[in-house]
N, CA, C and O of each residue as an XYZ file, in Angstrom:
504
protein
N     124.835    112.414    111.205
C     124.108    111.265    110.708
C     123.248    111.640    109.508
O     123.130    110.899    108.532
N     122.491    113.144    109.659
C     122.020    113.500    108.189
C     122.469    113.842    106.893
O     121.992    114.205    105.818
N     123.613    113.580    107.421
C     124.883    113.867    105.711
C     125.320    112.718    105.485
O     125.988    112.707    104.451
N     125.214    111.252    106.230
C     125.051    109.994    106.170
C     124.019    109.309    104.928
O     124.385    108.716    103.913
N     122.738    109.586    105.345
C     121.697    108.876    104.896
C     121.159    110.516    103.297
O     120.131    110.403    102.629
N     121.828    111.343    103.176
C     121.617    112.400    102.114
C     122.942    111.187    101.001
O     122.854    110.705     99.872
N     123.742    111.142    101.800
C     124.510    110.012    100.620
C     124.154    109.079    100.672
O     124.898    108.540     99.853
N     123.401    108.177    101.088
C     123.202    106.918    100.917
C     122.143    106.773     99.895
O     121.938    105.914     99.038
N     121.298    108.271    100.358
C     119.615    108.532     99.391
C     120.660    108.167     97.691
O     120.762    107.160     96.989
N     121.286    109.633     97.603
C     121.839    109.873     96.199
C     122.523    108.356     95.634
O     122.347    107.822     94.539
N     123.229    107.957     96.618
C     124.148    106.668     95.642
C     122.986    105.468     95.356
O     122.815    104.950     94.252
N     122.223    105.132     96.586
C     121.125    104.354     95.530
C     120.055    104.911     94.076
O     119.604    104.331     93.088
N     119.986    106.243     94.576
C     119.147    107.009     93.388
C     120.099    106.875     92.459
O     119.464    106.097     91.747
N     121.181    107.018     91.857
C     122.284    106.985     91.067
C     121.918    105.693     90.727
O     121.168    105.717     89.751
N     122.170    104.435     91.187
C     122.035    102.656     90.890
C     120.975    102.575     90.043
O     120.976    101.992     88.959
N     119.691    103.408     90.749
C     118.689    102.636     90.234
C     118.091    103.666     89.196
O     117.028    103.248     88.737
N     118.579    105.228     88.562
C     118.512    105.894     87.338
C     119.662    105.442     86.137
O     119.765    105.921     85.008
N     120.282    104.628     86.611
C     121.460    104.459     85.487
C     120.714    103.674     84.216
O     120.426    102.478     84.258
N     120.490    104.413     83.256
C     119.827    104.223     81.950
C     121.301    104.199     81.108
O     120.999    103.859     79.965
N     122.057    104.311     81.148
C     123.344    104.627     79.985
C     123.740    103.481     79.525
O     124.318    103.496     78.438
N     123.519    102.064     80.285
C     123.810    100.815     79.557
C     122.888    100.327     78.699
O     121.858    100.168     79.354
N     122.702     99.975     77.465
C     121.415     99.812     76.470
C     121.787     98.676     75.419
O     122.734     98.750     74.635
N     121.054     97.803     75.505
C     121.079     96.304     74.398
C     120.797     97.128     73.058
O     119.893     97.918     72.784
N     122.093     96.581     72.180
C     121.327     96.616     71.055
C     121.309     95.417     70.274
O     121.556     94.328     70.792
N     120.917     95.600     68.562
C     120.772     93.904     68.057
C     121.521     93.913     66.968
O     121.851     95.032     66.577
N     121.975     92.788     66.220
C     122.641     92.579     65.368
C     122.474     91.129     64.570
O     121.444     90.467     64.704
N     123.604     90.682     63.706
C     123.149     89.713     63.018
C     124.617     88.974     63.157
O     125.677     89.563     62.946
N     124.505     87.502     63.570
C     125.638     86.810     63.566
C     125.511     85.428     62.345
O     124.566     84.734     61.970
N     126.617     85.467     62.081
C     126.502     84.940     60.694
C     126.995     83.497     61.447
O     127.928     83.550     62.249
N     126.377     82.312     61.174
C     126.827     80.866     61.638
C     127.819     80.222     61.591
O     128.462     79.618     62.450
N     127.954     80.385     60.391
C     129.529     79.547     60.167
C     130.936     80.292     60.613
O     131.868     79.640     61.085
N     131.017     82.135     60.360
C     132.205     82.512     61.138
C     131.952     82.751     62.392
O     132.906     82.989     63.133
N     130.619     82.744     62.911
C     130.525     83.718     64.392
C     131.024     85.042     64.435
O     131.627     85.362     65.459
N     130.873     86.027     63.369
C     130.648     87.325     63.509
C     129.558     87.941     63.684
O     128.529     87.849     63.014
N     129.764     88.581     64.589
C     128.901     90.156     64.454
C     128.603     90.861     63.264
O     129.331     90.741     62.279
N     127.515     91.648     63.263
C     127.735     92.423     62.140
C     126.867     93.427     62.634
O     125.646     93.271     62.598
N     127.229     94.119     62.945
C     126.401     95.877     63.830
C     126.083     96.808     62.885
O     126.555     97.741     63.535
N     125.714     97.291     61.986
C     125.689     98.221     60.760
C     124.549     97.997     60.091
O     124.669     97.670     58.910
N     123.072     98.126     60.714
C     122.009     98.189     59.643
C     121.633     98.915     58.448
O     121.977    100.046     58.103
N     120.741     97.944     57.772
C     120.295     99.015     56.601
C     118.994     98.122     56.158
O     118.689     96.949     56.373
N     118.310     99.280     55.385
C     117.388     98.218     54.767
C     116.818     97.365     54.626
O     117.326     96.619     53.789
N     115.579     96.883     55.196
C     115.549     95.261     55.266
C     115.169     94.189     54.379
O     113.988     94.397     54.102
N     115.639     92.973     53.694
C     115.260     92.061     52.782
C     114.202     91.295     53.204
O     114.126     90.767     54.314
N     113.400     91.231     52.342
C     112.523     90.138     52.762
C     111.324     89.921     53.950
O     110.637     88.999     54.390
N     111.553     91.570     54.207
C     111.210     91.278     55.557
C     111.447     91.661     56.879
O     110.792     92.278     57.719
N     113.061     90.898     56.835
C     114.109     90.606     57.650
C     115.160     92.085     57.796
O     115.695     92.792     56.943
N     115.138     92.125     59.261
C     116.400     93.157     59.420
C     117.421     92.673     58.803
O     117.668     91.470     58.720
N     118.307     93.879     58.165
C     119.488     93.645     57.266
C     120.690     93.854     57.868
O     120.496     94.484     58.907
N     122.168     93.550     57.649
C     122.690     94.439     58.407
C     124.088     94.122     56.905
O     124.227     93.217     56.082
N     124.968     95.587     57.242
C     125.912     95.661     55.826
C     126.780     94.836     56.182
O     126.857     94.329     57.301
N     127.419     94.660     55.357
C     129.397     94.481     55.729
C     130.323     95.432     54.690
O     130.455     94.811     53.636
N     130.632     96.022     54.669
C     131.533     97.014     54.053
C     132.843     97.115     54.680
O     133.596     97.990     54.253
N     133.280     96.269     55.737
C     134.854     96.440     55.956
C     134.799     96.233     57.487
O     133.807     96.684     58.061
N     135.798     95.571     58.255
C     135.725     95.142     59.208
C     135.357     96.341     60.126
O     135.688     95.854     61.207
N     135.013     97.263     60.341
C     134.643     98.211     61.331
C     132.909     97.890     61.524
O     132.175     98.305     62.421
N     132.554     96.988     60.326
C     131.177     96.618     60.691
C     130.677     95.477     60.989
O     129.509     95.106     60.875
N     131.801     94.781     61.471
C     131.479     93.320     62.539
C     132.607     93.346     63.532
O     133.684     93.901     63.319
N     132.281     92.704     64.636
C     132.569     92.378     65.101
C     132.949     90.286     65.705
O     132.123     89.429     66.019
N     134.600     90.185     65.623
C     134.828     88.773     65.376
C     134.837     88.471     67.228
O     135.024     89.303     68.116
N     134.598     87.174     67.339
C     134.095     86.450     68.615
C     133.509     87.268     69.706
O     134.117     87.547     70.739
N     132.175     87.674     69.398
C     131.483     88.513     70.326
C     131.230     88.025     71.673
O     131.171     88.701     72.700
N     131.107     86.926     71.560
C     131.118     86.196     73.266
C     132.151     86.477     74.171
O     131.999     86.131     75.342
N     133.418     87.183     73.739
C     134.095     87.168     74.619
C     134.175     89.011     74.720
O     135.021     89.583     75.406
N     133.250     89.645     73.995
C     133.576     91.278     74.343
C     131.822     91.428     74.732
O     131.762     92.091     75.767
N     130.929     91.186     74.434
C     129.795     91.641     74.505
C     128.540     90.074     74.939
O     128.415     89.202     74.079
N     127.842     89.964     76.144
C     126.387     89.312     76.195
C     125.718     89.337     75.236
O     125.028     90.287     74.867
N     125.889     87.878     74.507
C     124.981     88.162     73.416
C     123.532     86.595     73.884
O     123.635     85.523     74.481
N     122.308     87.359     73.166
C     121.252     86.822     73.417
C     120.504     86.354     72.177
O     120.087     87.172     71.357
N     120.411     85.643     72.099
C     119.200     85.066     70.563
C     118.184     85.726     70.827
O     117.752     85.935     71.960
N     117.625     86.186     69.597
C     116.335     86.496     69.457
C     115.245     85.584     68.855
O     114.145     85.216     69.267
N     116.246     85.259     67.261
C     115.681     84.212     66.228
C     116.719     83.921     65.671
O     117.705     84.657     65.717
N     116.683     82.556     64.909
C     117.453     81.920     64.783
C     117.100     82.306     63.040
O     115.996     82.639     62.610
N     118.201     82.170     62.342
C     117.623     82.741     60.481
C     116.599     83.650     60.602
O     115.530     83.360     60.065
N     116.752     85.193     61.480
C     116.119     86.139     61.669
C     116.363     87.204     60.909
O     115.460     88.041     60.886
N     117.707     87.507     60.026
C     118.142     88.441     59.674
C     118.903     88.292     58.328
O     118.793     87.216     57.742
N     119.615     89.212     57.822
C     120.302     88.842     56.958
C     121.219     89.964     56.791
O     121.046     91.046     57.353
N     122.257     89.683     55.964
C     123.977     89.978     56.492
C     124.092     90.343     54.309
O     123.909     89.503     53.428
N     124.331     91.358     54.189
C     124.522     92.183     53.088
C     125.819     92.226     52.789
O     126.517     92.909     53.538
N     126.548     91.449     51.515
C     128.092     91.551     51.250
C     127.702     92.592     49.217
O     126.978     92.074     48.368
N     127.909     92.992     49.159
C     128.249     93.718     47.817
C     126.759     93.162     47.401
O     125.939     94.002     47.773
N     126.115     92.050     46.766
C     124.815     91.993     45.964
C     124.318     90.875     46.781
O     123.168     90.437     46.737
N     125.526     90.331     47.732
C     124.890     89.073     48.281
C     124.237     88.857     49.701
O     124.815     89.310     50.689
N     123.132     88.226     49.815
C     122.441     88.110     51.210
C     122.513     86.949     51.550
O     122.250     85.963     50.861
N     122.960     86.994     52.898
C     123.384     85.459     53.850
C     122.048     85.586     54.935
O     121.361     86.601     55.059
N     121.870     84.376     55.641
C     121.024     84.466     56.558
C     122.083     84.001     57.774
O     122.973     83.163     57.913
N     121.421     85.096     58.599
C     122.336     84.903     59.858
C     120.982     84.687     61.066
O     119.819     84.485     60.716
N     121.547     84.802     62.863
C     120.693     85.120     63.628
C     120.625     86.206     64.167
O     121.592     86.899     64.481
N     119.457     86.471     64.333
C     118.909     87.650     65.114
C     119.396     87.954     66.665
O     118.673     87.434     67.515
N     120.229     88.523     67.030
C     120.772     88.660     68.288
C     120.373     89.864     68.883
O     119.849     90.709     68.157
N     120.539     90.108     70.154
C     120.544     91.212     71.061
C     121.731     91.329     71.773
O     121.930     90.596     72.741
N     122.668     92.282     71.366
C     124.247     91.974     72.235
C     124.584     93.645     73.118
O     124.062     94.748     72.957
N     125.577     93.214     73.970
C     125.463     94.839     74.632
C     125.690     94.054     75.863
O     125.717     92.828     75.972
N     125.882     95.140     76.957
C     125.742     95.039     78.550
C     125.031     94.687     78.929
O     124.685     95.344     79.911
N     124.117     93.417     78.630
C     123.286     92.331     79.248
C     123.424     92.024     80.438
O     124.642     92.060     80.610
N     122.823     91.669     81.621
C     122.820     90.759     82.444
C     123.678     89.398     82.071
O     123.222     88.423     81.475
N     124.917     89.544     82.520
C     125.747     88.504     82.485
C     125.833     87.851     83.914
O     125.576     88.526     84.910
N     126.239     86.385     84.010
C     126.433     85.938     85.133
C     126.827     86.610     86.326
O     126.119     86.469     87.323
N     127.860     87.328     86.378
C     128.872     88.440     86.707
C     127.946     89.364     87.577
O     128.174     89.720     88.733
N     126.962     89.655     86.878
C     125.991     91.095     87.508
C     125.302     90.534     88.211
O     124.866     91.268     89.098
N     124.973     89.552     88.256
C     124.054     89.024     89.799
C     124.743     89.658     90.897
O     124.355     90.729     91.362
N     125.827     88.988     91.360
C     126.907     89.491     92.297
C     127.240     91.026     92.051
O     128.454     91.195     91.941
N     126.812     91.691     91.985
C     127.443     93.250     91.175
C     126.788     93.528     93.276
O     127.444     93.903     94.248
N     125.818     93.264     93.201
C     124.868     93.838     94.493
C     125.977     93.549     95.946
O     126.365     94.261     96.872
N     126.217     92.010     95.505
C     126.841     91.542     97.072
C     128.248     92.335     97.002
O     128.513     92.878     98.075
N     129.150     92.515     96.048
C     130.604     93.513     95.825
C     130.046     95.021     96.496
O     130.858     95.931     96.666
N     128.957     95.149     96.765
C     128.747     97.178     96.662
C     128.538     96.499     97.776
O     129.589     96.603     98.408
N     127.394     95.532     98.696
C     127.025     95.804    100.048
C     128.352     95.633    100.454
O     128.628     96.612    101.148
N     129.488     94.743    100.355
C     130.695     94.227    101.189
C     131.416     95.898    101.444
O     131.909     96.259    102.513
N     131.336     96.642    100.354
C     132.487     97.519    100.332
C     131.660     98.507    101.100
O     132.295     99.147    101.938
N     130.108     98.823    100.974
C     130.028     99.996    101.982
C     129.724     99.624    103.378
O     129.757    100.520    104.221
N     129.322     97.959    103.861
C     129.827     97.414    105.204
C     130.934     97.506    105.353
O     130.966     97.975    106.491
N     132.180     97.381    104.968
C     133.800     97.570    105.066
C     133.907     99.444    105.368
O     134.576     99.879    106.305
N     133.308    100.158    104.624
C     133.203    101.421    105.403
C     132.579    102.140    105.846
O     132.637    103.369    105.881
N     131.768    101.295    106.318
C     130.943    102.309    107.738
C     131.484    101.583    108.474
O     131.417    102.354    109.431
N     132.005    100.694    108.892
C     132.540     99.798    109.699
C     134.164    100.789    110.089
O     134.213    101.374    111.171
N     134.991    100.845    109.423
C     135.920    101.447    109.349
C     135.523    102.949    109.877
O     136.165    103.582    110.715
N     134.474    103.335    109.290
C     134.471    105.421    109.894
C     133.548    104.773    111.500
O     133.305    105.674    112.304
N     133.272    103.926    111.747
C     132.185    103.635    112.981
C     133.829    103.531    113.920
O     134.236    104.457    114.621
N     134.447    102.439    113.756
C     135.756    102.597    114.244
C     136.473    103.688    114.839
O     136.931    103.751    115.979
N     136.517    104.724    113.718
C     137.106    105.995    114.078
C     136.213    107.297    114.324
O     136.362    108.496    114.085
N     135.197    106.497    114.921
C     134.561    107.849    115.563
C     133.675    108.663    114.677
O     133.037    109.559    115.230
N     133.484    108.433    112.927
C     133.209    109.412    112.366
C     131.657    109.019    112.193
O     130.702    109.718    112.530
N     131.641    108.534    111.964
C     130.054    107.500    111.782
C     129.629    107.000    113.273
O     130.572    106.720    114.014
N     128.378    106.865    113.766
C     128.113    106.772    115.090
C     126.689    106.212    114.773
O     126.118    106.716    113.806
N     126.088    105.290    115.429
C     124.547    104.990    115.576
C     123.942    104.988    116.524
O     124.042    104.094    117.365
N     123.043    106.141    116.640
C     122.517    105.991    117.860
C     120.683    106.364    117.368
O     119.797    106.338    118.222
């Protein structure tokens, strides 16, 4: 039973140190709905971000990345001499609908096996 609860310690300590998922921000331009991930410099003020060739946007981010407003005409989007105003976003592994439920998928599967090793003798509560 003490090599039970030594894994149970570690896999929640694991859940609740996981730092490796991290928001970052960017600038989406209105009229195409791109991304544009590649800062530099800021105009006006305003965080900048380049475009120098498609490796520095990203096209329909809603369907690869949680994206979050920050400000709306927060930023601005750098083509060769020209500055667009875009919004200020926060995109990345956000809290998406999806991750609420992330909790009830882990309790089902480690009730499904302690249930299963309790079955076969290997797991016991007393």
């Amino acid at each position: 039973m003490s090599k039970f609860k030594i894994i149970i310690f570690f896999t929640i300590l694991f859940f609740l140190n996981n730092n490796s998922a991290n928001a970052a921000n960017g600038c989406i331009y209105a009229s195409s709905g791109n991304l544009y991930i590649t800062p530099t410099t800021s105009y006006n003020g305003l965080p900048t971000y380049v475009y120098n060739g498609s490796s520095d946007r990203v096209t329909s981010p809603n369907t690869v990345y949680c994206v979050q407003a920050i400000s709306t005409n927060g930023c601005y989007i750098k083509q060769s001499s020209t500055y667009s105003l875009g919004n200020y976003v926060s995109y990345g592994p956000l809290p998406c609908p999806l991750d609420k439920y992330t909790w009830i998928l882990i309790g089902a599967v480690i009730g499904c096996g302690c249930y299963f090793l309790y079955r076969r003798n290997i797991l016991t509560f007393s």
